[in-house]
FIMARLUM-830827 format. One record per residue: x, y, z of N, C-alpha, C in turn; residue in three letters. Coordinates in Angstrom, 2 decimals. Example, Ala and Ser with C-alpha at 12.3 -4.5 7.8 and 13.67 -1.06 7.14 Angstrom:
BEGIN
+---------+---------+---------+---------+---------+---------+---------+---------+---------+------+
!     n_x !     n_y !     n_z !    ca_x !    ca_y !    ca_z !     c_x !     c_y !     c_z ! rest !
+---------+---------+---------+---------+---------+---------+---------+---------+---------+------+
!   13.19 !   -5.69 !    7.80 !   12.30 !   -4.50 !    7.80 !   13.20 !   -3.30 !    7.80 !  Ala !
!   12.85 !   -2.25 !    7.08 !   13.67 !   -1.06 !    7.14 !   12.90 !    0.03 !    7.87 !  Ser !
+---------+---------+---------+---------+---------+---------+---------+---------+---------+------+
//
This chain:
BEGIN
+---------+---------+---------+---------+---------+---------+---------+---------+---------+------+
!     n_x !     n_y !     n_z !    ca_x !    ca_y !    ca_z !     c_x !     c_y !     c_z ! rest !
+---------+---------+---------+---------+---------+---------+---------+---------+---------+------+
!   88.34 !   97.18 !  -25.50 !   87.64 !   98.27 !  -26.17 !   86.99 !   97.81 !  -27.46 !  Unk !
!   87.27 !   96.76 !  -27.83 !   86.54 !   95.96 !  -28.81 !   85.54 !   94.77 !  -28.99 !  Unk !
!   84.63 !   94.25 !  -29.16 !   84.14 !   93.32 !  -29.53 !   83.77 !   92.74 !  -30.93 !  Unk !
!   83.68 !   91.80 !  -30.70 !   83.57 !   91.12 !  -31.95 !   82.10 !   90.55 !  -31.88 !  Unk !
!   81.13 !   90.77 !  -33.15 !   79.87 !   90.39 !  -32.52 !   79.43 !   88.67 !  -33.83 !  Unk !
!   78.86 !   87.87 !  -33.39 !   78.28 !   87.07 !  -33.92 !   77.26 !   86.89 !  -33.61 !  Unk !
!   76.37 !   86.39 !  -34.88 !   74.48 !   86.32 !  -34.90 !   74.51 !   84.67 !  -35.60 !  Unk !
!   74.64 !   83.89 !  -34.69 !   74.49 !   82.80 !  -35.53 !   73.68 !   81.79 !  -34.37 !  Unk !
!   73.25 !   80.38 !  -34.75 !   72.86 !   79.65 !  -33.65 !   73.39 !   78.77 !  -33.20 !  Unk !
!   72.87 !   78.40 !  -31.96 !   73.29 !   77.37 !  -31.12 !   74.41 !   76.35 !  -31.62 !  Unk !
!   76.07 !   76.21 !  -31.42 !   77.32 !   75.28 !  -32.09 !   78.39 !   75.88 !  -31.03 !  Unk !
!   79.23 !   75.55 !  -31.37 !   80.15 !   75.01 !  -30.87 !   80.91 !   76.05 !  -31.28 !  Unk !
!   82.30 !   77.56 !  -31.36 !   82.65 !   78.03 !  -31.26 !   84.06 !   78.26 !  -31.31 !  Unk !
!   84.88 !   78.53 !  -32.17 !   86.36 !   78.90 !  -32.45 !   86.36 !   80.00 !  -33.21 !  Unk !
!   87.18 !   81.31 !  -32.00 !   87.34 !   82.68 !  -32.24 !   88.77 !   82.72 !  -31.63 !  Unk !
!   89.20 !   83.24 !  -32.63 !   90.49 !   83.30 !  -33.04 !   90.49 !   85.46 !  -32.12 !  Unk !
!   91.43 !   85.52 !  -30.35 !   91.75 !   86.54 !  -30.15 !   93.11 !   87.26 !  -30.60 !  Unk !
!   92.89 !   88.25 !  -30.54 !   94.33 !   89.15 !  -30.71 !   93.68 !   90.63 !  -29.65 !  Unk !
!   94.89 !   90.73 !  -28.73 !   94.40 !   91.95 !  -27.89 !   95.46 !   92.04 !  -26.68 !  Unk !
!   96.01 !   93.53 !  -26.53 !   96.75 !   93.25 !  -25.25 !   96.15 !   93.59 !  -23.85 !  Unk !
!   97.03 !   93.21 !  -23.17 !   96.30 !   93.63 !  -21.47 !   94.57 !   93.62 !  -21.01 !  Unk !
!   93.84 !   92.68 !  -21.36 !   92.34 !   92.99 !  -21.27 !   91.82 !   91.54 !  -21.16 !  Unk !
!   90.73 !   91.46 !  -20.46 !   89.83 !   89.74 !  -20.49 !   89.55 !   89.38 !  -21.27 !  Unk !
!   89.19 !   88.17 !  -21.57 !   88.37 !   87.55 !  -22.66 !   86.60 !   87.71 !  -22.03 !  Unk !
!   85.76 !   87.74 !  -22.93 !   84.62 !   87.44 !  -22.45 !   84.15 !   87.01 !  -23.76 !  Unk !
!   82.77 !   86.08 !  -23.15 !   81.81 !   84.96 !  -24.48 !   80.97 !   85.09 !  -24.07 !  Unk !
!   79.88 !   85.76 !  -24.48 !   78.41 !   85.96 !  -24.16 !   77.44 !   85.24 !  -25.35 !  Unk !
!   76.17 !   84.75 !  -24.94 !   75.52 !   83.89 !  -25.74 !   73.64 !   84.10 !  -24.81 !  Unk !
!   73.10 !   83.68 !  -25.53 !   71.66 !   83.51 !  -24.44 !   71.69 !   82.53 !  -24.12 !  Unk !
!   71.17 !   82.47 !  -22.86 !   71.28 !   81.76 !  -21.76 !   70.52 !   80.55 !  -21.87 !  Unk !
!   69.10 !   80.74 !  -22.96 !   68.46 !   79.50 !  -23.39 !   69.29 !   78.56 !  -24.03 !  Unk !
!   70.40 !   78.91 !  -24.88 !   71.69 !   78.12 !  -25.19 !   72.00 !   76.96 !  -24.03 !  Unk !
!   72.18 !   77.43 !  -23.09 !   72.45 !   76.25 !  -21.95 !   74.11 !   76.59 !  -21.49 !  Unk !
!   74.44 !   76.00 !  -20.74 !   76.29 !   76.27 !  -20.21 !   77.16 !   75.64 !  -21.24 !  Unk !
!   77.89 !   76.25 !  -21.35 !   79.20 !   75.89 !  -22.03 !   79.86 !   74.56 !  -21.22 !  Unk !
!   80.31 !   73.53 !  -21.65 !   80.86 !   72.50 !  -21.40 !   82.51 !   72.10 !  -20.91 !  Unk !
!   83.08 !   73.02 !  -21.99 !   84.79 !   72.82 !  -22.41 !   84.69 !   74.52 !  -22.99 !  Unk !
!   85.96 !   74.63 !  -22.38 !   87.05 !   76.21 !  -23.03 !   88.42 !   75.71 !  -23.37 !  Unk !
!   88.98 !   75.95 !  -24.82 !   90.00 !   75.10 !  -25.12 !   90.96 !   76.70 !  -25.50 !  Unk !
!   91.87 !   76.25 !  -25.00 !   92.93 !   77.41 !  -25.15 !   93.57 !   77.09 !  -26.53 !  Unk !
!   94.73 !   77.76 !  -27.29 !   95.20 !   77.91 !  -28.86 !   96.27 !   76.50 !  -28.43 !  Unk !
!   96.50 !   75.86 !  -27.07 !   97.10 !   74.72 !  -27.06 !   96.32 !   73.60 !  -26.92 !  Unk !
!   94.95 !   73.68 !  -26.77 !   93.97 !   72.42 !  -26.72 !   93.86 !   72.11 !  -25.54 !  Unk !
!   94.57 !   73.29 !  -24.59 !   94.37 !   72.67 !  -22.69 !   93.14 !   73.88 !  -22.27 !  Unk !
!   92.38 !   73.14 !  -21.69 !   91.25 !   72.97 !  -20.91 !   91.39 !   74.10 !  -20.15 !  Unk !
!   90.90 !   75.09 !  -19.87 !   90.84 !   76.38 !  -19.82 !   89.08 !   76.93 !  -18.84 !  Unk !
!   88.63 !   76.04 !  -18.76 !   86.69 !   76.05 !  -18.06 !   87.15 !   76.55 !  -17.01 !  Unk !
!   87.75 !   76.01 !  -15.87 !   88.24 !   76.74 !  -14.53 !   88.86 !   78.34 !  -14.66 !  Unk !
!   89.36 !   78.58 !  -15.43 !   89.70 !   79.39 !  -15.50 !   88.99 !   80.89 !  -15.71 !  Unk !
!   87.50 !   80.44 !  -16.40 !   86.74 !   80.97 !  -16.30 !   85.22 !   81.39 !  -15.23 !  Unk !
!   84.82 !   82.71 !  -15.24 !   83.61 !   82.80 !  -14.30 !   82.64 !   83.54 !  -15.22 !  Unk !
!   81.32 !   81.83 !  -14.76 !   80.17 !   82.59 !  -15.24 !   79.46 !   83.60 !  -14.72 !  Unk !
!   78.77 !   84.88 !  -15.48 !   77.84 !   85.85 !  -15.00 !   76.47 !   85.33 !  -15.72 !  Unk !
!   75.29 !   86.17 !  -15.04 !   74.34 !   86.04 !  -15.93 !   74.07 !   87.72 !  -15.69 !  Unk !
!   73.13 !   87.71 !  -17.34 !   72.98 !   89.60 !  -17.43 !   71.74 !   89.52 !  -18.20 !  Unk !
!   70.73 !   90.14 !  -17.62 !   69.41 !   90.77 !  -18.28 !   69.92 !   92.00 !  -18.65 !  Unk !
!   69.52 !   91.78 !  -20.24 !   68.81 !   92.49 !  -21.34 !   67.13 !   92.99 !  -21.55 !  Unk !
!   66.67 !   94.09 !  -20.91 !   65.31 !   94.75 !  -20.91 !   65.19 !   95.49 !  -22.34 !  Unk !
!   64.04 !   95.56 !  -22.92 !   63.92 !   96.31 !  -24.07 !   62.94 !   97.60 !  -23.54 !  Unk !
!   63.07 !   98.64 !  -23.95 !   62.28 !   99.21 !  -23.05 !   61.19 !  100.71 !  -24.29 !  Unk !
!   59.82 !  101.01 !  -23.83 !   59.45 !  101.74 !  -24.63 !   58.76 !  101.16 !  -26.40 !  Unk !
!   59.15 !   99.73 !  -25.97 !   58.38 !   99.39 !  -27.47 !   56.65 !   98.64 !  -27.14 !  Unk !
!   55.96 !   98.36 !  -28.40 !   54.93 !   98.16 !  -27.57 !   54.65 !   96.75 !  -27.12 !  Unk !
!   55.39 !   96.04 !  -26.81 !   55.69 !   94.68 !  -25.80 !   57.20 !   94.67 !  -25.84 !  Unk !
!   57.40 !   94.96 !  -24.69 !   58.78 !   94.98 !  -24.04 !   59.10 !   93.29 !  -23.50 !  Unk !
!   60.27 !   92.97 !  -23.88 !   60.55 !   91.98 !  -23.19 !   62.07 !   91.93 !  -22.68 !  Unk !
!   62.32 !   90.81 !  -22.04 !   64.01 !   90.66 !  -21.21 !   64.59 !   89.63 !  -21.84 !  Unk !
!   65.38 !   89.10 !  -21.96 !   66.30 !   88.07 !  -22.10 !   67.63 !   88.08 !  -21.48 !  Unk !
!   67.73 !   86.86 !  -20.95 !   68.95 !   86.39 !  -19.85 !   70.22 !   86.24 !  -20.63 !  Unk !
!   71.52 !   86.92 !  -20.68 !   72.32 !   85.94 !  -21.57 !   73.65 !   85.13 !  -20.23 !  Unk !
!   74.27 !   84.16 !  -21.05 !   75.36 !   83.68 !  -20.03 !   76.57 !   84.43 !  -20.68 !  Unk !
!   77.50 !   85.16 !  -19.33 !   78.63 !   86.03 !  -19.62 !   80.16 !   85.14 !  -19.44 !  Unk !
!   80.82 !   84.20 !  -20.07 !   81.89 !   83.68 !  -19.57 !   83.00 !   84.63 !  -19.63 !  Unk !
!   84.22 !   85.66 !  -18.17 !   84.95 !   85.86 !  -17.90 !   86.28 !   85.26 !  -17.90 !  Unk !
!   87.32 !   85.43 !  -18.60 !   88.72 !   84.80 !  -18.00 !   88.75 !   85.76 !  -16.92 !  Unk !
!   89.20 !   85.27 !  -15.93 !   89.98 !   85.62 !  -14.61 !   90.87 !   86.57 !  -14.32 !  Unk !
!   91.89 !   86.41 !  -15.18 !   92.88 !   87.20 !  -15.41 !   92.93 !   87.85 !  -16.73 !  Unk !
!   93.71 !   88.80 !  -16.64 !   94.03 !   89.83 !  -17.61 !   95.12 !   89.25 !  -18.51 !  Unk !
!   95.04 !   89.18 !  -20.00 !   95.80 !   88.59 !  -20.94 !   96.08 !   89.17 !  -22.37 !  Unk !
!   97.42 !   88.53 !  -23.13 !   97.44 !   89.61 !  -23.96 !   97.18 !   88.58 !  -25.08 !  Unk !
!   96.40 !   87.73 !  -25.48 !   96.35 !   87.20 !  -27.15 !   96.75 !   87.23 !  -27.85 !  Unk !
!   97.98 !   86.51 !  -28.63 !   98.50 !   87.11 !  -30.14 !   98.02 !   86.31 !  -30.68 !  Unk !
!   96.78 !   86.33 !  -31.87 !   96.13 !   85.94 !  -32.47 !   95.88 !   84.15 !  -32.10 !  Unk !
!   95.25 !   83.79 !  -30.78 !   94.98 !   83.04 !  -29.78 !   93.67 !   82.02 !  -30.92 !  Unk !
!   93.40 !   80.73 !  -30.91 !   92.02 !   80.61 !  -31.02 !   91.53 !   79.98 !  -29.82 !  Unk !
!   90.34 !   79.96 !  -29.48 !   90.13 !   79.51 !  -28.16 !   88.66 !   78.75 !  -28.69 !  Unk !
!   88.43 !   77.70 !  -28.33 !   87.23 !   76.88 !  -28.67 !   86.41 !   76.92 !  -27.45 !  Unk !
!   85.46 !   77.48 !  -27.49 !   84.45 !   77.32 !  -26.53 !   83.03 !   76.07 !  -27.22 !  Unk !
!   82.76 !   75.35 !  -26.20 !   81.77 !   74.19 !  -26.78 !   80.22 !   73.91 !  -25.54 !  Unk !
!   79.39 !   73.33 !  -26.51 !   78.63 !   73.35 !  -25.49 !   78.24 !   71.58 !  -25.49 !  Unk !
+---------+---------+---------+---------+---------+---------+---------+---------+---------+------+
//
């Protein structure tokens, strides 16, 4: 029921979760490129564990509308974070 939003560019990524019973998700634009490595708060390798989506963003009603693609990374399973950091890298 929460997100956490960041506006920054293209690096490398450590977000520190806290949350019970719910997925992780990491969304970014897709011109970014794929994520490489997902490092769990123990430094184990965590990429499998995840599934990529892709999701258009339409702007709509302005006077040049445009789309942008972003990449959606899913954990799999449902998890509870106690203040977790998880390094995502590209």
């Amino acid at each position: 029921t929460t997100l956490t939003k960041s506006v920054t560019a293209k690096s490398n990524k450590s977000v520190t979760l806290t949350g019970t019973n719910g997925y992780i998700y990491f969304c970014y634009p897709a011109s970014y490129g794929n994520l490489t490595s997902i490092l769990d708060q123990n430094g184990f390798e965590q990429f499998s564990s995840f599934t990529k989506y892709t999701a258009n963003v339409t702007s709509t009603g302005l006077g040049e509308d445009w789309t942008t693609s972003y990449f959606i990374y899913k954990l799999n399973n449902i998890t509870s974070p106690a203040a977790w950091t998880y390094q995502f890298k590209f």
